[in-house]
C-alpha positions, 0 to 999 in steps of 0.5 A: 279782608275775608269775612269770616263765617263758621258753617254752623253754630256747633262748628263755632262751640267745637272751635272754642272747646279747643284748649286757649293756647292752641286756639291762639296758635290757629288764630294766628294763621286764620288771621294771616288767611283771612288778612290782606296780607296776600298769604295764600293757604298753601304757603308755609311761612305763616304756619309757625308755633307748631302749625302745619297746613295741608290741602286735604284730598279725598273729600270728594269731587271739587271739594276745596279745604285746607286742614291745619294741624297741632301734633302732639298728645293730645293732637288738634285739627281745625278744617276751613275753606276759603274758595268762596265770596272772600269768605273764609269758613271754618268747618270742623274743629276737633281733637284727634285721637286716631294713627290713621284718618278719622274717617268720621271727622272726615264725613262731617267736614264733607257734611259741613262743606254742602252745609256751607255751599247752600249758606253761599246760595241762599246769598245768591252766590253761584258756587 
């Protein structure tokens, strides 16, 4: 079983400021995720309710996050990366108002992942 961590105590507000219905739906496969069920992040099988993963690209160098996404009106997004120490770390959460990429949400994911890998090195973790 991963630990599960949020990078910050804004990242833990922004997660629960997510409406309880598809906070629910995310959950569900958080929990498949952080599980010993041997559900890797890219399989698709446990993403059901409307939930769909994707390896995000772009971010950067080495950067490892899967995004999991609710579409609709209004569209939800919750970003985590599981790379590290059995941990599982939720980065971002928010609801997406923008066609294209929302490069600011992006930059704080970006922001958060340096976030989360000097968290792992203060725990004497070389990552």
């Amino acid at each position: 079983m991963k630990e599960f961590h949020f990078v910050s105590e804004r990242a833990c507000r922004e997660y629960l400021e997510i409406p309880q219905h598809e906070r629910d739906q995310f959950g569900v496969t958080l929990n498949a995720v952080a599980g010993d069920q041997g559900v890797l992040p890219e399989d698709e099988y446990y993403t059901g309710d409307g939930v769909t993963s994707k390896s995000l690209k772009g971010l950067g160098k080495g950067v490892s996050v899967i995004q999991l996404s609710i579409n609709g009106s209004p569209a939800y997004r919750v970003v985590y990366c599981v790379r590290f120490a059995n941990r599982l770390y939720l980065l971002h959460s928010w609801v997406k108002t923008t066609n294209g990429v929302d490069r600011p949400a992006m930059e704080l994911v970006k922001a958060r992942y340096k976030a989360m890998l000097e968290d792992l090195r203060r725990d004497g973790y070389k990552v």
